[in-house]
C-alpha positions as CSV (number, residue, x, y, z in Angstrom):
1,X,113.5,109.9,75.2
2,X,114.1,107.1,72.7
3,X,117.7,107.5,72.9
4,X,117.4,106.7,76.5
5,X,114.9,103.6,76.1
6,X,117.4,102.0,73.8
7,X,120.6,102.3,76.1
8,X,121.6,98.9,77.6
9,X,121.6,98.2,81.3
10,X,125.5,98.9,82.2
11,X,125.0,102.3,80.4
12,X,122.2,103.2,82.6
13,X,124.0,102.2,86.1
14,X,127.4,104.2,85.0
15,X,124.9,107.1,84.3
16,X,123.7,106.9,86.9
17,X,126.8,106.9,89.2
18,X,128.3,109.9,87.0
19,X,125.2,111.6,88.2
20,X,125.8,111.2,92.0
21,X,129.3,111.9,91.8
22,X,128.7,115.3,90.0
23,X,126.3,116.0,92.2
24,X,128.7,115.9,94.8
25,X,131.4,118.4,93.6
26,X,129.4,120.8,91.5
27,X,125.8,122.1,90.6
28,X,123.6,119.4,89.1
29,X,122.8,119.4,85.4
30,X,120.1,118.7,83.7
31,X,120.3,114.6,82.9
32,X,118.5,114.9,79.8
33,X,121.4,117.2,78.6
34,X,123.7,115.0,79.5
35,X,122.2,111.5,78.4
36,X,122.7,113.3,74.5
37,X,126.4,113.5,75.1
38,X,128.4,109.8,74.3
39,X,129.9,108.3,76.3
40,X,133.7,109.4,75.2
41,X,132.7,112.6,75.3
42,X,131.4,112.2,78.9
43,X,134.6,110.7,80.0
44,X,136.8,113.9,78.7
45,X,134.5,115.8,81.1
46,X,134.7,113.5,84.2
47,X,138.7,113.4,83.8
48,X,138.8,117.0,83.4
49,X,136.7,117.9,86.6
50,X,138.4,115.3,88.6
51,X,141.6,116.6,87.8
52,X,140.8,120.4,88.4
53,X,139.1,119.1,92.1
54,X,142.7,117.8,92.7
55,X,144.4,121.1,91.6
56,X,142.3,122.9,93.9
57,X,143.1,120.0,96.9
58,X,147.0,121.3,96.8
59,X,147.1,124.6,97.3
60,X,150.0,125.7,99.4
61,X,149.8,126.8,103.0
62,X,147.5,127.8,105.1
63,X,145.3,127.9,102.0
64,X,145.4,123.7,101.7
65,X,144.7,123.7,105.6
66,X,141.7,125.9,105.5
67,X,140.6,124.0,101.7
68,X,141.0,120.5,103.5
69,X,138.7,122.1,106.8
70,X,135.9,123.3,104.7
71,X,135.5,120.0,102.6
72,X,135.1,117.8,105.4
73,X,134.9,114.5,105.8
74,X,132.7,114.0,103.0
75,X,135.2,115.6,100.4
76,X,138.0,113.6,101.9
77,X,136.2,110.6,101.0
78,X,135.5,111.8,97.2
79,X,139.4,112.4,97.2
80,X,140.3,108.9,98.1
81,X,138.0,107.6,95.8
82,X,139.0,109.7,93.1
83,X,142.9,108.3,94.0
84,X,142.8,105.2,92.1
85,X,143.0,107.7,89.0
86,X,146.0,107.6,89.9
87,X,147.0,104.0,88.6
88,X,145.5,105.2,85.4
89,X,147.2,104.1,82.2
90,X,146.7,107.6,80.9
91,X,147.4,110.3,83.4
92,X,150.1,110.0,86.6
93,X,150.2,112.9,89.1
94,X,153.7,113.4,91.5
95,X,152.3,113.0,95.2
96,X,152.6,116.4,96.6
97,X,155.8,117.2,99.1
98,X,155.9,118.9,101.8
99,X,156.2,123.3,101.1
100,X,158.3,125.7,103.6
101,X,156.6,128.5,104.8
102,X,158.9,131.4,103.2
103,X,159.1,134.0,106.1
104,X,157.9,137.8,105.0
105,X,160.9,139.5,104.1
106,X,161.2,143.3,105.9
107,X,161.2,146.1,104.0
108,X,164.1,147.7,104.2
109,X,164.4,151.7,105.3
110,X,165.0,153.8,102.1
111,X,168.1,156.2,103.7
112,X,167.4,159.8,102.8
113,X,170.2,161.6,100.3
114,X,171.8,164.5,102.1
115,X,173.2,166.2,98.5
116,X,170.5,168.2,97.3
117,X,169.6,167.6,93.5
118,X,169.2,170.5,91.5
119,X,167.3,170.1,88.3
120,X,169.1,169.7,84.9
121,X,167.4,173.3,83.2
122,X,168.4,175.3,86.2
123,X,171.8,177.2,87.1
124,X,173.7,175.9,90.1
125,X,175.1,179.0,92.6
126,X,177.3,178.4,95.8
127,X,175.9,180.3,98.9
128,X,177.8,183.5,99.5
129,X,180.5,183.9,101.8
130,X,180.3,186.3,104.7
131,X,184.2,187.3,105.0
132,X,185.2,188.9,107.9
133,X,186.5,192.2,109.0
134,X,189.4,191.0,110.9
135,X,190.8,189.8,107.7
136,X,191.6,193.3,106.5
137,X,193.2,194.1,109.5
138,X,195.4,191.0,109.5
139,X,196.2,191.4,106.3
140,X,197.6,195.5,106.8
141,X,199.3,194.4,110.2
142,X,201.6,192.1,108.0
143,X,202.5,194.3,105.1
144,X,203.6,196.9,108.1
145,X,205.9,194.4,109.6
146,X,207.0,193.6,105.9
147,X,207.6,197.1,105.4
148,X,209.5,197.3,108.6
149,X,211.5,194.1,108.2
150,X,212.7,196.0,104.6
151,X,213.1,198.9,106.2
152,X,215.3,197.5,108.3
153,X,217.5,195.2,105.9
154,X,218.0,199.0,104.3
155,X,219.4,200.4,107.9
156,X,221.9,197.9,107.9
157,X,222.9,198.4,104.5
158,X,223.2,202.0,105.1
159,X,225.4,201.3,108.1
160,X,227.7,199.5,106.5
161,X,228.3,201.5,103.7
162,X,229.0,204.3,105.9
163,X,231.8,202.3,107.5
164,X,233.1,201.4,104.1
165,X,233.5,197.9,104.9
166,X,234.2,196.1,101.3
167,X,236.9,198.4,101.0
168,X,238.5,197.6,104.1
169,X,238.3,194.3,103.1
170,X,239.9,195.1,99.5
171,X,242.6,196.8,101.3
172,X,243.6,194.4,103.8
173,X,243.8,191.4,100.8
174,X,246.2,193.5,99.4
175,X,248.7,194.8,101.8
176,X,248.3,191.6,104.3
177,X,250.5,189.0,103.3
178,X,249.3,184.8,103.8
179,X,246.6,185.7,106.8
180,X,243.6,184.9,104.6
181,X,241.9,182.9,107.5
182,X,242.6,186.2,109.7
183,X,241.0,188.7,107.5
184,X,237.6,186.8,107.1
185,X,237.6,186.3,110.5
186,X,238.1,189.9,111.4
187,X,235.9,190.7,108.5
188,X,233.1,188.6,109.7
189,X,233.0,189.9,112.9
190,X,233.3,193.5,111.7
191,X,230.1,193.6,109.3
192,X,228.1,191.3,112.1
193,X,228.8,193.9,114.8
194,X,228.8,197.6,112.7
195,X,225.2,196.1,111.2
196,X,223.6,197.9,113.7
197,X,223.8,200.4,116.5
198,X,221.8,198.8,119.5
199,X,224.4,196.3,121.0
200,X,224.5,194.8,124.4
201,X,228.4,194.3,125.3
202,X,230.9,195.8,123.2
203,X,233.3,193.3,120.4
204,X,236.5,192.9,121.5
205,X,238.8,191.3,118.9
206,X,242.6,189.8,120.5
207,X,245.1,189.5,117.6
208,X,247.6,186.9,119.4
209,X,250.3,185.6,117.4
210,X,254.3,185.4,117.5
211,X,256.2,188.5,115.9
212,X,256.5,189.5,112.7
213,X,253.2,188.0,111.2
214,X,251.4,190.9,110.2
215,X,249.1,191.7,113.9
216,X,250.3,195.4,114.1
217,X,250.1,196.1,110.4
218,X,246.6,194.6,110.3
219,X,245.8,197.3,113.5
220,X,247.8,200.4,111.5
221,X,245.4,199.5,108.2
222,X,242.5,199.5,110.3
223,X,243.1,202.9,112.5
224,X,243.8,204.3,109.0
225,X,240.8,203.0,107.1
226,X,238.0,204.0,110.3
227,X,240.0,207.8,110.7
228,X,239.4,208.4,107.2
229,X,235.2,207.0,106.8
230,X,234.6,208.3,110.4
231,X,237.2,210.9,111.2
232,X,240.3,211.3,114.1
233,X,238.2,211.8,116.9
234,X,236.7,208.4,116.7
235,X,239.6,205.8,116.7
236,X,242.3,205.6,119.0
237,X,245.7,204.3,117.9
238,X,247.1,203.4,121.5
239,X,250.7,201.9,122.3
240,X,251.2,201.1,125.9
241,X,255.2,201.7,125.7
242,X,254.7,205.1,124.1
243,X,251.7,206.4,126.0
244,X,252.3,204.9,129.1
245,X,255.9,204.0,129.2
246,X,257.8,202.3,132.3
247,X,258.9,205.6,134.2
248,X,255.5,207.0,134.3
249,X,252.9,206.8,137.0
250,X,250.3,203.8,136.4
251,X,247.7,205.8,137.4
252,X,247.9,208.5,135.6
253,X,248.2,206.3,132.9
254,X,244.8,204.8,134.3
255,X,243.5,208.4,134.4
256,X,244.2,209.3,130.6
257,X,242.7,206.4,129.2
258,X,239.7,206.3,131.3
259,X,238.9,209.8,130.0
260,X,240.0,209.4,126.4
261,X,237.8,206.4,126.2
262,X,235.0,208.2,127.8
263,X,235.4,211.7,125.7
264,X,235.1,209.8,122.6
265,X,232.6,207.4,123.4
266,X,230.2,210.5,124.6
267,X,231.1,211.9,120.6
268,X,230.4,208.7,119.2
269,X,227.0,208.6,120.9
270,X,226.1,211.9,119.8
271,X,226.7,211.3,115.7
272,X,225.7,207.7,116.0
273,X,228.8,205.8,115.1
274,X,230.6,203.1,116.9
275,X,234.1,204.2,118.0
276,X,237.1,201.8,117.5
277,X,239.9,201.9,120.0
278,X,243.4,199.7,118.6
279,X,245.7,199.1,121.7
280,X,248.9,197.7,120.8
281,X,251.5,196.2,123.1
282,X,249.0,194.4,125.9
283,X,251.6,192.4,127.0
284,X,253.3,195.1,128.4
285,X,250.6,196.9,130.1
286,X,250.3,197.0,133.9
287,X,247.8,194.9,135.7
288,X,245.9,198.1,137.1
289,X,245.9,199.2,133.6
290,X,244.6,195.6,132.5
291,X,241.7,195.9,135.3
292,X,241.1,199.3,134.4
293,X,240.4,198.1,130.5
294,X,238.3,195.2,131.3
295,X,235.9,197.5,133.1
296,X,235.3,198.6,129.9
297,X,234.0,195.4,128.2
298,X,231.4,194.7,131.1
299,X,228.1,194.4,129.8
300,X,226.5,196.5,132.9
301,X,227.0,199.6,131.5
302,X,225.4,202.1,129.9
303,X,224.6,202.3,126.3
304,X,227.2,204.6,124.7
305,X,230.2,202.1,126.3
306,X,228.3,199.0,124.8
307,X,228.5,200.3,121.2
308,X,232.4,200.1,120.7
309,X,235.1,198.1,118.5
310,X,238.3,197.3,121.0
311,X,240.9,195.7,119.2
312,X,243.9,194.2,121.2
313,X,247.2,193.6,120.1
314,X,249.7,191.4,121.7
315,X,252.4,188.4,121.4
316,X,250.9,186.6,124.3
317,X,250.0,182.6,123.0
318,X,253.2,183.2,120.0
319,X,254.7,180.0,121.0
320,X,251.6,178.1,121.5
321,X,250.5,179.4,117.8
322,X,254.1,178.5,116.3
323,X,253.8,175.0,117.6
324,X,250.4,174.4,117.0
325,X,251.2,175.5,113.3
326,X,254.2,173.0,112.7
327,X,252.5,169.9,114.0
328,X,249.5,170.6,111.7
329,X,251.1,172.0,108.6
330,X,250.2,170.1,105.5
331,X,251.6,169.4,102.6
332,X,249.4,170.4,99.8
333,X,250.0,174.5,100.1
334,X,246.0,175.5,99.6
335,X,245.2,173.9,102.6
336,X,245.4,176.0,105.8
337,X,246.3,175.2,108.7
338,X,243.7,172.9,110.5
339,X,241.5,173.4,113.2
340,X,241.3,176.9,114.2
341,X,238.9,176.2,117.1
342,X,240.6,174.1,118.8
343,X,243.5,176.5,118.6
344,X,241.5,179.2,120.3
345,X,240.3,177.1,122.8
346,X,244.1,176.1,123.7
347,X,245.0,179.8,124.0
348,X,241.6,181.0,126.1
349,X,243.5,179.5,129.1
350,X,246.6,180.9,128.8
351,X,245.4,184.2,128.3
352,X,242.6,184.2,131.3
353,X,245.4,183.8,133.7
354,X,247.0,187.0,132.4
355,X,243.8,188.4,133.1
356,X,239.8,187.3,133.4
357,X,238.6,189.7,130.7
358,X,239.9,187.3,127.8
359,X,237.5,184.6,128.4
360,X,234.6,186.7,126.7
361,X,237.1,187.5,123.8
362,X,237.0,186.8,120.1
363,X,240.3,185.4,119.6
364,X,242.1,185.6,116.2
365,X,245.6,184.1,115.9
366,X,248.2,184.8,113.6
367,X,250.3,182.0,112.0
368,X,253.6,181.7,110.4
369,X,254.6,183.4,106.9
370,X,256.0,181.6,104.6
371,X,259.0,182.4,102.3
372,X,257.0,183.6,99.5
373,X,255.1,185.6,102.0
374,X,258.3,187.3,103.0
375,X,259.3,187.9,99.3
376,X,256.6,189.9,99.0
377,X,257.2,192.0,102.2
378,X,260.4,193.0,100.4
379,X,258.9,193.9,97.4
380,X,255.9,195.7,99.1
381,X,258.7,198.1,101.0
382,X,261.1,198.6,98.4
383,X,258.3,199.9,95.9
384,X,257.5,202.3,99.3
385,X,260.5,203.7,99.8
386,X,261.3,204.0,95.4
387,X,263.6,201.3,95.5
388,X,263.8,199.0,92.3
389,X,262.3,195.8,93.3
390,X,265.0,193.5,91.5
391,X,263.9,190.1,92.3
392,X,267.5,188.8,92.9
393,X,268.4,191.0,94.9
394,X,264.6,190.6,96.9
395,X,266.3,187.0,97.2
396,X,269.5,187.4,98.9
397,X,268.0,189.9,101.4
398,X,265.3,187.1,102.2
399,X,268.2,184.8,102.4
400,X,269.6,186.6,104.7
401,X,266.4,185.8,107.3
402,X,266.0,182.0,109.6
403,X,263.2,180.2,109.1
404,X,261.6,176.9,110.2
405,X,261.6,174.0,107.9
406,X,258.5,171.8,107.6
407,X,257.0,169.3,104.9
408,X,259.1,170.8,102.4
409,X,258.4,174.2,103.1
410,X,260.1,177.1,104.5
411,X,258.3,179.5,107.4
412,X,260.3,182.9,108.9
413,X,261.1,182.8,112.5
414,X,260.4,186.2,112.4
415,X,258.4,187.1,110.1
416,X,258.3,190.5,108.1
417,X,259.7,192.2,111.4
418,X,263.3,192.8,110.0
419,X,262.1,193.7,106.4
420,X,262.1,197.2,107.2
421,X,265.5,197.2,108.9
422,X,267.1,195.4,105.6
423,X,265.8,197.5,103.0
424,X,266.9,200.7,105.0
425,X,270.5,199.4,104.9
426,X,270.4,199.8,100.8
């Protein structure tokens, strides 16, 4: 109470306004507690509390609004009064900018995981497969057709080794003379057609070609090489001016080869082999004759006449052949003669005008042998008939022959026809 007694007047009227200030913003004190404290010590406190009053009068949002409602006019007051702290030489406050209101962000959806998560410790197993019974039935029906398809790559095998056909082919390399494109051909057709025994025309092969080139000795090799695999009762060896020569009656010629055809054909049927039926000379056969043949290469028939080998032999197209041959004969001497399609499509027409059967006919023409071709024709007969082959000799007699003379080469007019007449005369 002394202490208070000795203060001067301007210390008691600041007292006393620091009272009623602090009465205003917080719970009164006791003045005799604070009329001990100094007065630097009583500043501190009155910055302090006016400084946390301002903290409180910026609070963002609709916190500020509903601070600034509550104080009322009364609190507004004490703030503006409290502003000229402002200017202070100590302390400086920022005035307070306007704040965004930050919109609430959504929360987003957490998406399920469709893998299912096994844990680490235990064993992960697939689900077991349910296989089906149709499966075991697919799988038997294709090792039967597998075992048929076999099977029937073995038939065919067996069918041509029962013709013998490799050594047909070994034969005819060897005893006919500069017709390789001929004998694959014939060949080809041969092991396509004798593959099998379900057919549904019959082949019929046309050897067309001028004389002398090796057609009838190609037909005599092959009614040799059949009689011995199959027998004598399944080829026919047929010449039209010895079996049915000019003097004779057309239809009995008619007659006997309708019946010959049909005898064997019936056999054939009956020990399951195709029969092979050589007919030499077409061009002299008679045009009842012709119709009577073609009958026989109709595909409305019944089964034993479909599964036959006919094999015609004939001079008809020579002079197409010859000249086709010279205008495409090359020099370089392992080339053949080109284009052997287009030669059988120039002799179709000329042979369907003899007669309609020969437009469903495998055509094979001959061409010309050369001079080393006929060489070896001599050779060939003399070693036949025990002649030595003295190669000089083999050269006049071949001298003795015409030939055509192309691209430095020398092809017989005739062929190998009068080989066999010239090595008689020794």
């Amino acid at each position: 109470m002394e202490l208070a007694r000795e203060d001067s007047p301007n210390e008691q009227s600041n007292r006393q306004e620091d009272v009623a200030m602090e009465s205003r913003k917080s719970p009164a004190k006791s003045p005799q507690k604070l009329s001990l404290m100094s007065s630097p010590v009583r500043a501190v406190v009155r910055l302090r509390r006016t400084a946390h009053a301002l903290k409180k009068c910026y609070l963002p949002g609709e916190k500020l609004l509903q601070r600034q409602l509550s104080l009322g006019k009364s609190k507004l007051a004490s703030v503006s009064n409290q502003a000229s702290f402002n200017s202070s030489q100590y302390f400086t406050f920022d005035p307070a900018g306007p704040f965004s209101v930050a919109k609430p962000k959504r929360r987003k959806k957490k998406t399920t995981n469709p893998r299912v998560l096994y844990p680490e410790s235990s064993r992960k197993y697939l689900p077991t497969e349910h296989r089906s019974r149709a499966t075991k039935f697919l799988l038997l029906f294709v090792a039967i057709i597998c075992f048929q398809i076999l099977n029937a790559i073995e038939n065919l095998d067996d069918n041509l080794m029962k013709y013998d056909l490799d050594g047909l082919e070994k034969t005819m390399a060897r005893e006919v003379f500069g017709q390789p494109v001929v004998i694959e051909r014939v060949m080809g057709l041969l092991k396509d057609y004798l593959a099998t025994h379900v057919h549904n025309k019959p082949l019929v092969i046309s050897f067309n070609g001028p004389s002398g080139v090796g057609k009838s000795h190609l037909g005599w090799l092959l009614a040799k090489h059949f009689r011995s695999v199959m027998g004598p009762r399944s080829v026919l060896h047929y010449f039209t001016m010895h079996h049915c020569p000019a003097e004779s009656s057309v239809s009995t010629c008619q007659l006997e080869l309708s019946e010959t055809i049909g005898d064997m054909v019936a056999q054939a049927e009956m020990e399951e082999i195709i029969p092979v039926f050589i007919l030499d000379e077409v061009e002299f056969m008679p045009d009842t004759l012709l119709e009577t043949l073609g009958g026989f290469f109709q595909k409305n028939q019944t089964n034993e006449y479909l599964n036959a080998v006919y094999i015609l032999i004939s001079n008809l197209g020579g002079e197409e052949i010859t000249r086709h041959f010279l205008q495409n004969v090359s020099d370089d001497s392992l080339q053949p003669p080109k284009d052997l399609e287009e030669l059988q499509a120039a002799l179709r027409p000329l042979l369907s005008e003899v007669h309609p059967f020969w437009t469903g006919v495998e055509i094979v023409p001959f061409g010309l042998l050369e001079k080393t071709h006929i060489l070896s024709c001599f050779y060939e007969e003399m070693m036949s008939e025990g002649i030595y082959p003295n190669t000089s000799h083999i050269e006049v007699l071949a001298g003795q022959l015409s030939y055509y003379k192309k691209a430095g080469k020398e092809f017989g007019r005739t062929g190998c026809k009068q080989v066999v007449g010239k090595v008689n005369l020794l």
